[in-house]
C-alpha positions, 0 to 999 in steps of 0.5 A, spaced: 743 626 419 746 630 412 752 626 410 757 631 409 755 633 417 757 626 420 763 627 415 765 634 418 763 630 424 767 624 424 773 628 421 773 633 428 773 627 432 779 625 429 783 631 430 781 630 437 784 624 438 790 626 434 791 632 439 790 625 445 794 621 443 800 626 442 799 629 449 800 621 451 806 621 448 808 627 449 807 626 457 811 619 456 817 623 456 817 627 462 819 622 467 817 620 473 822 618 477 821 611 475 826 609 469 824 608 464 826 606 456 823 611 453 828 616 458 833 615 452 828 616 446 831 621 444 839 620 445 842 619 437 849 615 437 853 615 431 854 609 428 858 608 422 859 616 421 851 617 421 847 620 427 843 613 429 837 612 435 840 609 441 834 603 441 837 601 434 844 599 436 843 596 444 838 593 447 835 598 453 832 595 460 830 597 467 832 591 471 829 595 476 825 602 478 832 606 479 836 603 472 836 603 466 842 598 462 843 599 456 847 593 452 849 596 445 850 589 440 857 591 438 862 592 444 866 598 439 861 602 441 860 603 449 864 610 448 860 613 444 854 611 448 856 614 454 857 620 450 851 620 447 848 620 453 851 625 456 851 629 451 843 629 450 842 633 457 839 628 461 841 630 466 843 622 467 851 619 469 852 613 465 857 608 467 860 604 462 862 596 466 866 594 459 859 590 458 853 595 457 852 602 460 849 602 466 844 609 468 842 610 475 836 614 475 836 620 480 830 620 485 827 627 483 826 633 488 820 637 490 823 642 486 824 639 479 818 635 480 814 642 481 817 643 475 815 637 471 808 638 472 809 645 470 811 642 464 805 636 464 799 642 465 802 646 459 803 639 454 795 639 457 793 645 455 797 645 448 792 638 447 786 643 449 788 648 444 789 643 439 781 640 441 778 648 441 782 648 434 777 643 430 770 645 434 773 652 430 774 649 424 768 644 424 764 649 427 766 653 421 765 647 415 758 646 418 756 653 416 757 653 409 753 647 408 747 648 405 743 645 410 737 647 416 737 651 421 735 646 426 740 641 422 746 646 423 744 647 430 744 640 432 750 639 429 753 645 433 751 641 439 754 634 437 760 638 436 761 641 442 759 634 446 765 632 443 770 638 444 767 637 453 768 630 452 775 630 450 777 635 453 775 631 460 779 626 457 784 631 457 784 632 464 784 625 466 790 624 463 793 630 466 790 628 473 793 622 472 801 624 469 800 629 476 799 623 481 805 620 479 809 626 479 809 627 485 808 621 488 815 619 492 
């Protein structure tokens, strides 16, 4: 095959892993019930006068699937994580024991659950607009080579095997974050 075809080739199934691996992490987000450090991925503490991610003044664990403990290494600052915290809309009630912040994690309703699939599916479908989005593109690159018909069709094939396959990727993923939302 044509070399500007595989690079056009390769530079699409790149695109497309981008589009998975940002659906990974956008899924890491939305809970599950479980707790989980990356809960507070988002939570900026002030510190020093500068807004500062919560990992990078404390110590974030889960001693178990309902708690989250976060140890902060100087003690000045456990007020100003609970208010983070709080502040951040988590729908979490920090409670600070003079040593760390502790966060019970709620379990879920049927109702909230509901809605975070919701908001699974739509992450998903913004992963596949993103797949359909580089066979658009490369599907365009491939025409204005300089090469055969034969040639162009059989790389619109190879294009579009890799649109179904990460596509179907996709839908595992989302399958996947699906059962374990709604999983009790």
């Amino acid at each position: 095959m044509n070399e500007e075809v595989t690079f056009i080739l390769d530079t699409t199934k790149e695109s497309m892993e981008g589009s998975i691996s940002h659906l990974e992490k956008a899924l890491v987000k939305i809970r599950a019930g479980k707790a989980s450090p990356v809960m507070l991925s988002t939570v900026m503490v002030e510190y020093y006068g500068s807004p500062t991610p919560l990992s990078q003044v404390s110590n974030i664990n889960t001693p178990d699937a309902r708690t989250i403990s976060v140890q902060p290494w100087e003690k000045s600052l456990l007020p100003e994580i609970e208010t983070a915290i709080m502040n951040a809309n988590l729908g979490f009630n920090p409670m600070n024991n003079g040593e760390m912040v502790i966060i019970n994690v709620p379990p879920l309703t049927e109702e909230r659950r509901i809605q975070l699939v919701k908001q699974a599916k739509s992450e998903a479908e913004d992963a596949k607009v993103g797949i359909r989005n580089a066979r658009q593109d490369a599907n365009k690159e491939l025409k204005k080579l300089e090469i055969s018909e034969d040639l162009l069709s059989n790389a619109e094939v190879d294009v579009q095997e890799l649109t179904d396959t990460f596509s179907k990727k996709v839908d595992d993923i989302l399958s996947v974050k699906e059962t374990e939302i709604m999983k009790v």
